[in-house]
Structures are given as C-alpha cells and as structure tokens.
N, C-alpha and C positions, 0 to 999 in steps of 0.2 A: 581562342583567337589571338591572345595576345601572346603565350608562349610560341617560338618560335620565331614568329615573326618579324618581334624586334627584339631578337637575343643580342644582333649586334651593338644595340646600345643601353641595354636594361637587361640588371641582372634578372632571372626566371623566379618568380615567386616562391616555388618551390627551396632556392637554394635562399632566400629570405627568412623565408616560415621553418624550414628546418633543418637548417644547417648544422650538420656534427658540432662544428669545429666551434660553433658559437657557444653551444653546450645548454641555449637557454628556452625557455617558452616565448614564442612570441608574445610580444608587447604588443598593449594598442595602438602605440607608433609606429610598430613594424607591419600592423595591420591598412593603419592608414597610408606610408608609404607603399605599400603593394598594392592597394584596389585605389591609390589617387592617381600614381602611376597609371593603371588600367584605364581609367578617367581618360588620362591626358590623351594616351594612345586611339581611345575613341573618339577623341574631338577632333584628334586631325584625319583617322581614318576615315571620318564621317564624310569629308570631302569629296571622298571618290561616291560616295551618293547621293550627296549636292548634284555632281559633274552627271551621274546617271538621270538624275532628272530635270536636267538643263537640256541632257541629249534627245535627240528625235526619238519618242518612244514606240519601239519597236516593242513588237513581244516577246522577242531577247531582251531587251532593256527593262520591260517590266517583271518579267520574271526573276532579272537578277537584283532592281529592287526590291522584290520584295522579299528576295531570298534573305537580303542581307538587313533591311527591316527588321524583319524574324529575331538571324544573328545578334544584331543590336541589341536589340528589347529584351533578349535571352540573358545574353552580358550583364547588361544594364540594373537587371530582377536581379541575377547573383551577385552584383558590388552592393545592391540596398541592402543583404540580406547582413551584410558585415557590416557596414559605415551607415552610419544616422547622418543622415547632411541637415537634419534639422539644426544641427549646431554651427553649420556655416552661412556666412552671408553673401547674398552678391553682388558685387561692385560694382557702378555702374561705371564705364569704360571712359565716362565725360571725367565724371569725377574722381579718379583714378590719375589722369593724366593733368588736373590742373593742382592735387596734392604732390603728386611725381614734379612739377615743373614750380610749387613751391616750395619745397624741401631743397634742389636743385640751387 
C-alpha cells in the first residue's frame, strides 16, 4: 500500500532496508524509520475512510469500506510484527500544545 504510492515524497523501504551503496544491515533506526513512516502514511490515508463513512452508505461505499478496513488491519498486523510501540507514549494534544507555547 505504501510503496508506490507515496514514492513521490518518501524514499521505498526497500531502498532503506537494502541499499548496495550503504553497504550495511539495517539498523533498528532504519527499521523504525520505515514502518513510522508507514504509520504516518496510514494516518492520513485513513481519511479517505473517515470521508467513506460520513458518505451516504451505498453498498458501493460499504463494500469499499470494508475492503480497505481489511487493507488497513493487514498493514497495521505487519508494522506490529517489526516495531513494539509498547515503548512509545501518547501525547495528549492539550498537553503537547501548552508545553509547545511554554517553551515558545
């Protein structure tokens, strides 16, 4: 889902993970970078599934929900199978923006 896709703005994990010319194994930075990446690109593609279930659901609309439900959930099982998010936190967006505007 994600190769291709956004090749315009994000190098293809493949040329991450095994590039000749870098000559090395990937690192678990290099891991994290490529499946947070992946991340991000599902957070905002998520959108257009938001928008499918805002729209009048036809049974074209729900069949291409759930096609891409599926998609997702598929994505989603092979980023866990690499990254443990057990080590990340989550921020709450209140508290993010009154540390942001005291640092500021």
């Amino acid at each position: 889902m994600h190769e291709g896709v956004t090749a315009w703005y994000v190098r293809p994990i493949q040329h991450i993970l095994l590039n000749a010319e870098e000559g090395k194994v990937a690192t678990e930075r290099d891991r994290v970078e490529v499946y947070g990446r992946r991340t991000l690109f599902l957070g905002n593609a998520y959108t257009f599934v938001r928008l499918l279930r805002a729209s009048r659901q036809t049974s074209a609309v729900e069949r291409a929900t759930g096609r891409l439900e599926q998609l997702f959930d598929e994505v989603l099982t092979d980023v866990k199978k690499h990254i443990d998010f057990a080590g990340f936190e989550v921020v709450d967006c209140d508290r993010l923006a009154r540390v942001s505007s005291a640092a500021a």
